[in-house]
C-alpha positions as CSV (number, residue, x, y, z in Angstrom):
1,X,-189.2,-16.1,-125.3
2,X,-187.7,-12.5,-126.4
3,X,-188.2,-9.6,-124.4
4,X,-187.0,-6.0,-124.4
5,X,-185.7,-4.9,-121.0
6,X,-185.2,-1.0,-120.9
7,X,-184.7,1.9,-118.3
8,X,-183.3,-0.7,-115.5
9,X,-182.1,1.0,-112.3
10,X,-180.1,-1.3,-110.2
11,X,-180.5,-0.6,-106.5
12,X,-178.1,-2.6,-104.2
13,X,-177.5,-2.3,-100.1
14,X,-175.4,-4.8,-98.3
15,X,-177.1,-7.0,-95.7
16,X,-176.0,-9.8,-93.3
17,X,-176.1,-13.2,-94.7
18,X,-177.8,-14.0,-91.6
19,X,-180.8,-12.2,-92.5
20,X,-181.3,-14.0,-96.0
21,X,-181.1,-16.8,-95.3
22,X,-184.0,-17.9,-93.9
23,X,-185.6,-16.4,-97.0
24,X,-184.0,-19.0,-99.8
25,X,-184.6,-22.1,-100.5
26,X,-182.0,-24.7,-98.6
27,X,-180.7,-26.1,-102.3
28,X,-179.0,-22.9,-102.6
29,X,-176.2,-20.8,-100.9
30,X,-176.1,-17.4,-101.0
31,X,-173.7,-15.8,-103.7
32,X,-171.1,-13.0,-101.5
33,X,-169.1,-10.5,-103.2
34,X,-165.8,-10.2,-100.6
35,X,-167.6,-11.8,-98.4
36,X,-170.8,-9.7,-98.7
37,X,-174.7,-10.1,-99.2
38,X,-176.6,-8.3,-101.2
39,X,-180.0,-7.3,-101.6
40,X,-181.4,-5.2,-104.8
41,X,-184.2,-3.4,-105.9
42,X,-185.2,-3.0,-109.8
43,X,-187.7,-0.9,-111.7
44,X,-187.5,-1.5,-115.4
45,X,-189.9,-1.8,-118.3
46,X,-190.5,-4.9,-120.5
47,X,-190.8,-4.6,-124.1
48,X,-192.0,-6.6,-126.8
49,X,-192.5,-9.4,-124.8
50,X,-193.5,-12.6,-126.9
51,X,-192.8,-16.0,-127.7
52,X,-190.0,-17.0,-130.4
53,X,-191.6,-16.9,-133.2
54,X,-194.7,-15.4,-133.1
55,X,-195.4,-11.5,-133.0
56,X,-195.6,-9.2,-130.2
57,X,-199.3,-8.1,-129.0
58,X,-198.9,-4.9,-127.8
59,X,-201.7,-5.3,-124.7
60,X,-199.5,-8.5,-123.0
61,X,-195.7,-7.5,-124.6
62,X,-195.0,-4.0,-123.2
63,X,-195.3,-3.8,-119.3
64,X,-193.4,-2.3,-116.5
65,X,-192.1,-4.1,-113.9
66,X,-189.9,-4.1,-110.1
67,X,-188.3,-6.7,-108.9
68,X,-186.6,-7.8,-105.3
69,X,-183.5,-10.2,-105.4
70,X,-180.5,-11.6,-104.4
71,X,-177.8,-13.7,-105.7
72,X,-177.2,-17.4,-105.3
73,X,-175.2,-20.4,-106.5
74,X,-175.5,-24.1,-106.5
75,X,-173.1,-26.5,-105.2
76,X,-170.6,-23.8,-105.7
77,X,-171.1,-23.0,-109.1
78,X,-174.0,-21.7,-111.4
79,X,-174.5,-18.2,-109.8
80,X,-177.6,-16.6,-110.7
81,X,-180.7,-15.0,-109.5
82,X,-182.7,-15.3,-106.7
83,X,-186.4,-13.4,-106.4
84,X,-188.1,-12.6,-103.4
85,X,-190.7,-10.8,-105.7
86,X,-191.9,-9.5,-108.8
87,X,-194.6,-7.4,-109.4
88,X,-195.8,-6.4,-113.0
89,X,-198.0,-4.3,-114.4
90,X,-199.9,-7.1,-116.5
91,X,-202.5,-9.2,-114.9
92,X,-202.2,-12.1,-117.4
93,X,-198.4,-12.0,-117.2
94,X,-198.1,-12.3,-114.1
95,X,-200.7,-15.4,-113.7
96,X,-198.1,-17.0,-116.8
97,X,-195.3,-16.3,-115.1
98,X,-196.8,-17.9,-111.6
99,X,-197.7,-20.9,-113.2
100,X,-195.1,-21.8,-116.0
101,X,-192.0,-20.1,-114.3
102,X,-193.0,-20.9,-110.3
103,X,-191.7,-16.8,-109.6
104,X,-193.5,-14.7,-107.0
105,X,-194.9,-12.4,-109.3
106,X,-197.7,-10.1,-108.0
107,X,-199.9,-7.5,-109.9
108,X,-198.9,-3.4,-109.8
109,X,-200.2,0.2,-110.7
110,X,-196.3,1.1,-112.1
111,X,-195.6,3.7,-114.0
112,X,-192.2,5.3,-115.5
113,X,-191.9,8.9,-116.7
114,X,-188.7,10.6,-118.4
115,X,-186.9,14.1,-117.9
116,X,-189.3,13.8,-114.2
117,X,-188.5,15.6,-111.5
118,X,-186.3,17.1,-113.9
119,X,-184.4,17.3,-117.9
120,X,-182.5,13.8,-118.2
121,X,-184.1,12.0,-114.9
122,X,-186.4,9.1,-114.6
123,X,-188.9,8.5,-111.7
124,X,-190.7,4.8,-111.1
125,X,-193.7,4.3,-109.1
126,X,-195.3,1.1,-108.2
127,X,-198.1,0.1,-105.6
128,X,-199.4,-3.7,-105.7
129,X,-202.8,-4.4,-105.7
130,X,-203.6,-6.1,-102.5
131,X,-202.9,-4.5,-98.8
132,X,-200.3,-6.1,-96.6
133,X,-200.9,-7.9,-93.1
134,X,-199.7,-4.2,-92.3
135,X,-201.9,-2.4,-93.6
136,X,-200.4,-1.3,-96.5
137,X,-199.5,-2.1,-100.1
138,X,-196.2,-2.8,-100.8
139,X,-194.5,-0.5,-103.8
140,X,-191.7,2.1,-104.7
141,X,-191.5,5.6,-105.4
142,X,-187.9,6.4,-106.7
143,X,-186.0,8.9,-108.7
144,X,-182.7,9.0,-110.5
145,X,-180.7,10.9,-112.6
146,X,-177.8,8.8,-114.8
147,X,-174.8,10.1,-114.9
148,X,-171.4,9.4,-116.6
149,X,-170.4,7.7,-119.9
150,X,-172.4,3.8,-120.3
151,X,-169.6,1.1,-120.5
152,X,-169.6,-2.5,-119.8
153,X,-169.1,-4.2,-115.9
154,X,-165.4,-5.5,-115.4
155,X,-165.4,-8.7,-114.4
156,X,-164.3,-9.5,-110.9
157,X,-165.7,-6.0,-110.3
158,X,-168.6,-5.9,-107.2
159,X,-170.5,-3.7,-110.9
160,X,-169.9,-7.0,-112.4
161,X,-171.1,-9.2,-110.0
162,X,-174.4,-7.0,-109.2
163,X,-175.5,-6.3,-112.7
164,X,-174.5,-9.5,-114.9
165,X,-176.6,-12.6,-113.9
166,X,-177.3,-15.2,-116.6
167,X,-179.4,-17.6,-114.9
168,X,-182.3,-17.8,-112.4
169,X,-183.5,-20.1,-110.0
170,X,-187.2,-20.9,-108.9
171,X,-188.9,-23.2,-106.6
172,X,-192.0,-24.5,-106.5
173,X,-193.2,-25.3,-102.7
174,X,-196.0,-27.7,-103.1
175,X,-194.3,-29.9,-104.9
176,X,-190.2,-28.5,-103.3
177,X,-188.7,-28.5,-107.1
178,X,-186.1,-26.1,-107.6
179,X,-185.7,-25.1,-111.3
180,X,-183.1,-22.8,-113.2
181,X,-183.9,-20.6,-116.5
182,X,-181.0,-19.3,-118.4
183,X,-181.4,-16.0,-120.1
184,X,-178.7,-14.3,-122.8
185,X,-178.1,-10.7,-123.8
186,X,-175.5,-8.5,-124.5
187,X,-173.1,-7.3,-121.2
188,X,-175.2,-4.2,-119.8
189,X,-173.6,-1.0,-121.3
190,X,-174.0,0.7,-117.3
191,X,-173.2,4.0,-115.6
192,X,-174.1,5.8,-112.4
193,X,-177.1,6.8,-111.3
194,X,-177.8,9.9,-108.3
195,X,-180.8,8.8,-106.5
196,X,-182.9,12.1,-106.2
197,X,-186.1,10.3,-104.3
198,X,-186.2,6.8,-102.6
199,X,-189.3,5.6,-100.8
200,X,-189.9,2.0,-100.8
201,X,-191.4,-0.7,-98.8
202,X,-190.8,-3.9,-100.9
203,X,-188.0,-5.1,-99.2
204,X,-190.0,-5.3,-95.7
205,X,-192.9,-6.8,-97.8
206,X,-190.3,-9.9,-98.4
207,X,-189.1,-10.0,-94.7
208,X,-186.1,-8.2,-95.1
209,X,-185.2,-5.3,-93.3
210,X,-184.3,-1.7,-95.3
211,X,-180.8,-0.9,-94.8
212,X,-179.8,2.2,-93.4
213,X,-176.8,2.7,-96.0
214,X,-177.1,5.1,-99.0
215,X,-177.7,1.9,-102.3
216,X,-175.3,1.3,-105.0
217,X,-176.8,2.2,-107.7
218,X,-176.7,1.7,-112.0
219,X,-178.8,2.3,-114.8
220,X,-178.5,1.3,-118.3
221,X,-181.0,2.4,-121.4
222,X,-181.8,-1.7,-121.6
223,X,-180.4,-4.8,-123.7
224,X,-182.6,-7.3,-126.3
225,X,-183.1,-10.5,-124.2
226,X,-183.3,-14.3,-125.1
227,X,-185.6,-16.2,-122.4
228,X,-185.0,-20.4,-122.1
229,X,-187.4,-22.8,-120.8
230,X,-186.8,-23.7,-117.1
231,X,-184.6,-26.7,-116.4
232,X,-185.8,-29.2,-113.1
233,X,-182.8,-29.8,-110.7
234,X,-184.8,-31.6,-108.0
């Protein structure tokens, strides 16, 4: 497929590896950064989603979506992606995705507006569609406001190994296959982000517990995706 991804705001906090892994499937280890976990949160919008070769229909190719991950290798090498979930504003995407990709993608009210709460920042809200054993629906409510000049990650830099991820890994439970898509794009042009509002609940929704620590946080205006067909490891 080829998709669009623009407005992405990378929110990381530090966790113990203790706490993730429970979380992951057994066939994987859990990617560390100095001997670090990490957890992220990211709001971005989807654009011009479609398969390769066919044209975009505006009703399923433009969508907003917020996603909760970590990273992960295999046997030592591979690193990628690993989602706790993804929700979407796009009920027939997300059934797609569910069935064809195996990713924990649930349907969202989301919503991103520019130059709000003020000139040059963005705000992203998201509320899913079904209440939580808690009571409540699991969503976001964050503001930033970019700063600094947009350049490219160093490797071997912890901005490196946060934002550039070129695979992603997927398991599907009833019948315990892990898979692995690859996906290709230019390196992320990334700069700074203030965080002006962050309310979120999505990380409890997946069993792990909100850090206390101010995130890490990027943004980047987006990069033109390639999406490959998911490869069976097991």
């Amino acid at each position: 497929m080829s998709q669009k991804w623009r407005d992405l705001l990378f929110l990381h906090w530090p966790v113990p590896v203790d706490s993730l892994r429970p979380l992951v499937p057994e066939e994987l280890e859990i990617d560390l950064h100095d001997g670090v976990a990490y957890v992220g949160l990211v709001p971005f919008s989807m654009r011009d989603v479609h398969p390769r070769g066919l044209p975009a229909w505006r009703p399923m190719s433009d969508f907003h979506e917020t996603n909760v991950r970590t990273y992960v290798h295999r046997r030592g090498r591979d690193p990628g992606v690993w989602f706790f979930s993804l929700d979407a504003a796009n009920a027939a995407a997300v059934a797609i995705a569910r069935t064809w990709f195996h990713l924990p993608y649930w349907t969202a009210r989301m919503r991103v507006q520019h130059d709000n709460p003020q000139p040059g920042a963005l705000s992203y809200y998201s509320e899913r569609r079904w209440t939580s054993v808690t009571g409540h629906r699991p969503g976001c409510r964050i503001a930033c406001l970019p700063t600094g000049s947009p350049a490219p990650a160093e490797p071997g830099t912890l901005d490196h190994f946060l934002v550039e991820r070129y695979l992603l890994y997927a398991f599907d439970p009833h019948k315990h296959r892990l898979f692995r898509g690859q996906v290709h794009h230019s390196p992320y042009q990334v700069q700074p982000a203030r965080i002006l509002d962050c309310d979120e609940n999505l990380l409890a929704a997946a069993g792990i517990t909100h850090p206390s620590a101010q995130p890490i946080s990027h943004f980047s205006t987006g990069v033109d995706v390639d999406v490959y067909g998911l490869e069976r490891l097991t």
